[in-house]
N, C-alpha and C positions, 0 to 999 in steps of 0.2 A: 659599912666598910670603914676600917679605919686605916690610918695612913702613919708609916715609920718612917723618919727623917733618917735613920741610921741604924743597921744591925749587922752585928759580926756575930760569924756559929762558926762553934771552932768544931770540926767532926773529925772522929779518932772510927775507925774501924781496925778487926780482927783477920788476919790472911794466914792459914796456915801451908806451909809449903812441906813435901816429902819427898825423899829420895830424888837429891836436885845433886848437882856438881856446880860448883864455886871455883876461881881460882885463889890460890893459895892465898894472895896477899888478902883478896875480899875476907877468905875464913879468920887468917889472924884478927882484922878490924872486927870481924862480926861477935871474936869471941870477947873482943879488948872492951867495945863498945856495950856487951852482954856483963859482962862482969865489972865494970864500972856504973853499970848502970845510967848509960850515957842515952841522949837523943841524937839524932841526926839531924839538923836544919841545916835551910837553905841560909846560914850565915856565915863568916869569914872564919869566925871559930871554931868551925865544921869542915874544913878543909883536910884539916888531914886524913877524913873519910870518906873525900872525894867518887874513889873509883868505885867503893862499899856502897854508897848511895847512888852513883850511876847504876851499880847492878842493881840495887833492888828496885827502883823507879821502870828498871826494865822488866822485873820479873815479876812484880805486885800489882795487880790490877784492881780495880774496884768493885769489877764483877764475882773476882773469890770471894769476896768478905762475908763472914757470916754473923756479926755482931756491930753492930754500927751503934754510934753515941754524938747524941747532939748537945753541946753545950753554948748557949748565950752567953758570949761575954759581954756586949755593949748593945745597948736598947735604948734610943733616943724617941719620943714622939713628937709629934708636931702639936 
């Protein structure tokens, strides 16, 4: 066995959703944030997508996901 002092995995998985209902302001962000090619994070600079990322936190689960990705970013040993 070996032993890691420190490891971060960043995981991205894939949710597709259909024939759902949005309210109006979620759809504008969703298409503002699509066609800017924007992300969503939990940061202060993310705010104006607030209620966009409350719905989808509500409506994405991690048991849809059909394509999951693990990326290492930091890997420390002892």
């Amino acid at each position: 066995m070996k032993k890691i002092k420190n490891i971060h995995v960043k995981v991205s998985y894939v949710v597709g959703l259909g024939n759902i209902e949005v309210p109006e302001n979620v759809m504008e962000q969703l298409e503002e944030i699509y066609e800017e090619n924007k992300l969503i994070q939990d940061t202060p600079c993310c705010l104006k997508y607030g209620e966009t990322k409350d719905w989808l936190d509500e409506n994405i689960k991690e048991n849809d996901a059909f394509q999951w990705e693990h990326e290492i970013e930091i890997l420390e040993k002892e």
